[in-house]
N, C-alpha and C positions, 0 to 999 in steps of 0.2 A: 259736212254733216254725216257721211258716209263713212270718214273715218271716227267720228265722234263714238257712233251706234257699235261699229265693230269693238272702244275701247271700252264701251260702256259693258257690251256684252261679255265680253275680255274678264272685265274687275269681275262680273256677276261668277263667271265662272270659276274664279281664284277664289273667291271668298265660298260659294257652296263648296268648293274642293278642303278650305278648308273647315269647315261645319261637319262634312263629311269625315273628315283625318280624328276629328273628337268624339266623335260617338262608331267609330270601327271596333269591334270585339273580336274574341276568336274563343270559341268552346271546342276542347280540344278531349274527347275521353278517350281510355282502354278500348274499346269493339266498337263497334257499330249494330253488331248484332245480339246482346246479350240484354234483356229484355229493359234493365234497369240504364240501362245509358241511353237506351232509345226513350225511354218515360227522361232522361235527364235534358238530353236533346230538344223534345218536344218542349218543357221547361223554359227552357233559356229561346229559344224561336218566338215561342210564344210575348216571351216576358222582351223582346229583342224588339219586336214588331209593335208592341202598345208604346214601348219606351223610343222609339225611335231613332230604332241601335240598329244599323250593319253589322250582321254575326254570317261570321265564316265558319266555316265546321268540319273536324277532323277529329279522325280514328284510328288506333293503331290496327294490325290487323289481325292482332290476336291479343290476349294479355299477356303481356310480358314483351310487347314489339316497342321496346326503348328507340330503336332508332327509328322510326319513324314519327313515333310524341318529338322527337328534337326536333326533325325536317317542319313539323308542324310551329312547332315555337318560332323557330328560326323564318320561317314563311311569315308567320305573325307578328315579327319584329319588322321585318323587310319592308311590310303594309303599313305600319306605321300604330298598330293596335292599340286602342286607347286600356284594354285592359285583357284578361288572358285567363278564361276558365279551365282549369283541367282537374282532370282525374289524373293523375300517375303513374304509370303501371310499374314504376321502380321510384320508390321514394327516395332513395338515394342519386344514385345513378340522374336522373333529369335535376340536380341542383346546378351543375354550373349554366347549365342552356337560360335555365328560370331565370341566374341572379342577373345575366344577359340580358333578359327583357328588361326586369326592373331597373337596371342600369340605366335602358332605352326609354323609360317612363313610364312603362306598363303596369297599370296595378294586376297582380297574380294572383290571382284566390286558387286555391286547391281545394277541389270539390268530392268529398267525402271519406278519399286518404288523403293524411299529411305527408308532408315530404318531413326528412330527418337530416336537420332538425324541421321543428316542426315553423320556424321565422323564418326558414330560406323563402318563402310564400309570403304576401303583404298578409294575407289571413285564410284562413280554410273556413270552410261551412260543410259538416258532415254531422250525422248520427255520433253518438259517444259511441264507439266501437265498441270498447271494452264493457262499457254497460247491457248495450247489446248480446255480448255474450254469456255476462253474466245472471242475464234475466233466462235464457234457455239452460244454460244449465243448473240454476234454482227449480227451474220449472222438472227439469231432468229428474233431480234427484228427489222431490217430492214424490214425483208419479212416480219410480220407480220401489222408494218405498224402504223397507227391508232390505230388499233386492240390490239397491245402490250400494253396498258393504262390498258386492262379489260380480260388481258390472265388468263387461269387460268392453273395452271403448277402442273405436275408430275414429279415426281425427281425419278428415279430407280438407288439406288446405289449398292455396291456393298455388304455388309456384317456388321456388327454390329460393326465390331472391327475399323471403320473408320481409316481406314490405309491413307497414304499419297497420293497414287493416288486416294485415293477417296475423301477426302472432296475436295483437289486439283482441279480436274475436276470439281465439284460440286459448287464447291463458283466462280469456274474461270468461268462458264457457267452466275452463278446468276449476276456476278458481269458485264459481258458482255453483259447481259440481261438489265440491270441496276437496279437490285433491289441491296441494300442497305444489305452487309452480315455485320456479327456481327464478331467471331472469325474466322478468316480464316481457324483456324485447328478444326471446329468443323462441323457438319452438322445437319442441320433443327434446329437452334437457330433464324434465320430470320421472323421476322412479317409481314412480307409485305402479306398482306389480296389476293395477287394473286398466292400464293401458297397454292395448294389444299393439299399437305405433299409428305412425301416421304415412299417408301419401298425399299427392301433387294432383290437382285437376284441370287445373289453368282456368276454374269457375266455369265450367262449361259440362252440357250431360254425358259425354264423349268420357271427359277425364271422370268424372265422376263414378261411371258404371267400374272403367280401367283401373281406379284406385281402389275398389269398395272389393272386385275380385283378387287386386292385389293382397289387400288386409285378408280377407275371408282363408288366403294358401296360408298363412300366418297362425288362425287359429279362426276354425269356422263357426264358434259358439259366441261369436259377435252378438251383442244384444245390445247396445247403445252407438250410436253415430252420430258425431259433431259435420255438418260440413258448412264451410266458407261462404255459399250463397246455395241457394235453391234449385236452380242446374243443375249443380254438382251433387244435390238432393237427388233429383228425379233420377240421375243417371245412377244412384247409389242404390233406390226402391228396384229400380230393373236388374242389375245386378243380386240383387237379394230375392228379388222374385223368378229370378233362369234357375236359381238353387234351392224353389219353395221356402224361403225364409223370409219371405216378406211380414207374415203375421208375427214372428218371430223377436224384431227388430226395430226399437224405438227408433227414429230420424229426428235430430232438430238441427235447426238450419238460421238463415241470418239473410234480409233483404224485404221480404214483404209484398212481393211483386203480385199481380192479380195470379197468375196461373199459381204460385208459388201460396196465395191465400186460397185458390181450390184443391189444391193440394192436399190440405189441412182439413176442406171439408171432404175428401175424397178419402184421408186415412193414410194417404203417402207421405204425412211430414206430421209429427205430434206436435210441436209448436216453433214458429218463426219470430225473427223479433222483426219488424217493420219499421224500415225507413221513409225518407220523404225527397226521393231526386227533383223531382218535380221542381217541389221547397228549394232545394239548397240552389238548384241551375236558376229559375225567376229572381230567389234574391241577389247570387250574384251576377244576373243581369243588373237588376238595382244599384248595387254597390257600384258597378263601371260608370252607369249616369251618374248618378250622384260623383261621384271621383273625379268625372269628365267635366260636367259644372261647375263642382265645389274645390275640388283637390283634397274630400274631408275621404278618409280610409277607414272602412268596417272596422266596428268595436268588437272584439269578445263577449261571449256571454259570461255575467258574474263567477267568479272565481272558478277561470277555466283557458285556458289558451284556442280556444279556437269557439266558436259561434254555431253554438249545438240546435240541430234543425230535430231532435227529438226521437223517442224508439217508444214502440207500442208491443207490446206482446200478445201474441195473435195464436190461440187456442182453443177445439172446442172439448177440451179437456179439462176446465179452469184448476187450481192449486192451493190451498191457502198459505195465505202469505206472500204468495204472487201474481199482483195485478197483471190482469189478461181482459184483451174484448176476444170475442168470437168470432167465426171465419164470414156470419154473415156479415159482422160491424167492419169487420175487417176489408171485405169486399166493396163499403160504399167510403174506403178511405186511399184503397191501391190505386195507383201511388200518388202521393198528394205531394 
């Protein structure tokens, strides 16, 4: 009887082991500290815990820390993960680690940048990046007016390795702006004589202020500035504000973050376009269960490669011609 109970307890343990092996996840983003991955984080936790999912969770330690996103996949293979959320901080670069997972059975979603190409991933869930940029700089160039003829533009992007959400935003801005971009997948290839250039922030307020005093030696009659995320905003306003040019100088920006929407009512950023981490991390916690049950794989959204979780433009300067709510509506939607 005694040995009965030990085998009976035995099987009970083999079979919750393996209940457990089907519902194990791993949400894997860029920082841990940049306000948008912690809103992506809390996301997928949240959506982890109703669904019934074991989520593991990892960070590079800075944007642009490739080797530590691999340690993290490769940890995540080792476990046995039934599916594999990340941000990418090189969209190139983490493809052979990825096709590795999937190989191992992992379904991969890439959470807001695609990898390149953009199927080395079973599916991504992000904002249209490029629309994203393209709604700020329509917005850009309306407010600006007349003025836009003889703008002179700084570009703060994010990193050297021009990953997908970055030239993305960056030619979707110029292109909205209406200057005339060359390769879509390349950034600062454009002539157009009202760009003063661009610099590197690593999306952080650090690089942002370092970049903005970099452009400002370049030519200090800066009067328009593109940057990559909101950060890289704020660090860009302090920079402009050490050299009294703050009233001087439109900011538009890309993320949507709650400090990043007071921002906007503060006068520090004229308008953002707003994403939904929140959105993309819960649904693909969804996607994992469902995968993990069914074996069924997220669909695209209509004629689109990847499953667009939406971009709001967030202004209280509205535009015509371009839909915008304002920084209070905006406030009771960061970040959703």
């Amino acid at each position: 009887m005694k040995t009965l109970v030990t085998t009976s307890a035995l099987a009970l343990t083999v079979m919750a082991g393996a209940a457990y092996a089907e519902t194990n996840a791993c949400l894997i983003t860029k920082t841990d500290t940049n306000p948008f991955f912690v809103k992506m984080k809390e996301g997928a936790t949240e959506a982890a815990q109703a669904g019934g999912i074991k989520l593991s969770t990892y960070a590079g330690k800075y944007d642009g820390d490739v080797e530590t996103q691999v340690a993290a996949v490769e940890t995540c293979i080792a476990s046995g993960a039934k599916g594999i959320l990340i941000t990418p901080t090189d969209s190139r670069a983490l493809v052979p680690v990825i096709t590795q997972a999937r190989e191992a059975g992992a379904l991969v979603i890439a959470l807001d940048t695609a990898f390149e190409p953009i199927d080395a991933a079973d599916a991504t869930f992000a904002t249209d990046n490029f629309k994203a940029g393209v709604l700020i700089g329509e917005w850009a160039r309306a407010k600006m007016g007349a003025d836009a003829a003889n703008a002179k533009i700084a570009l703060l992007d994010l990193n050297a390795s021009e990953i997908s959400v970055d030239y993305q935003r960056d030619n979707g801005f110029l292109q909205g702006f209406g200057i005339d971009i060359k390769d879509p997948t390349d950034i600062g290839d454009e002539d157009d004589p009202r760009i003063v250039g661009n610099d590197v922030t690593d999306g952080s307020s650090e690089g942002g202020r370092t970049a903005m005093e970099n452009l400002l030696q370049i030519d200090p009659d800066i009067n328009l500035v593109y940057t990559i995320n909101e950060p890289a905003a704020a660090g860009a306003y302090e920079a402009l504000k050490s050299f009294g040019k703050e009233k001087d100088v439109l900011i538009v920006s890309v993320d949507g973050g709650c400090p990043g929407v007071n921002d906007i009512a503060g006068g520090v950023i004229g308008a953002t376009s707003m994403q939904f981490p929140l959105l993309m991390a819960s649904k693909g916690i969804e996607a994992i269960k469902t995968f993990a049950e069914t074996g069924e794989k997220p669909q695209n959204s209509e004629g689109l490669d990847f499953f667009n979780t939406g971009v709001e433009l967030i202004t209280d300067e509205p535009v015509d011609g371009v839909p915008s709510i304002t920084s209070a509506e905006g406030l009771k939607k960061c970040w959703g």
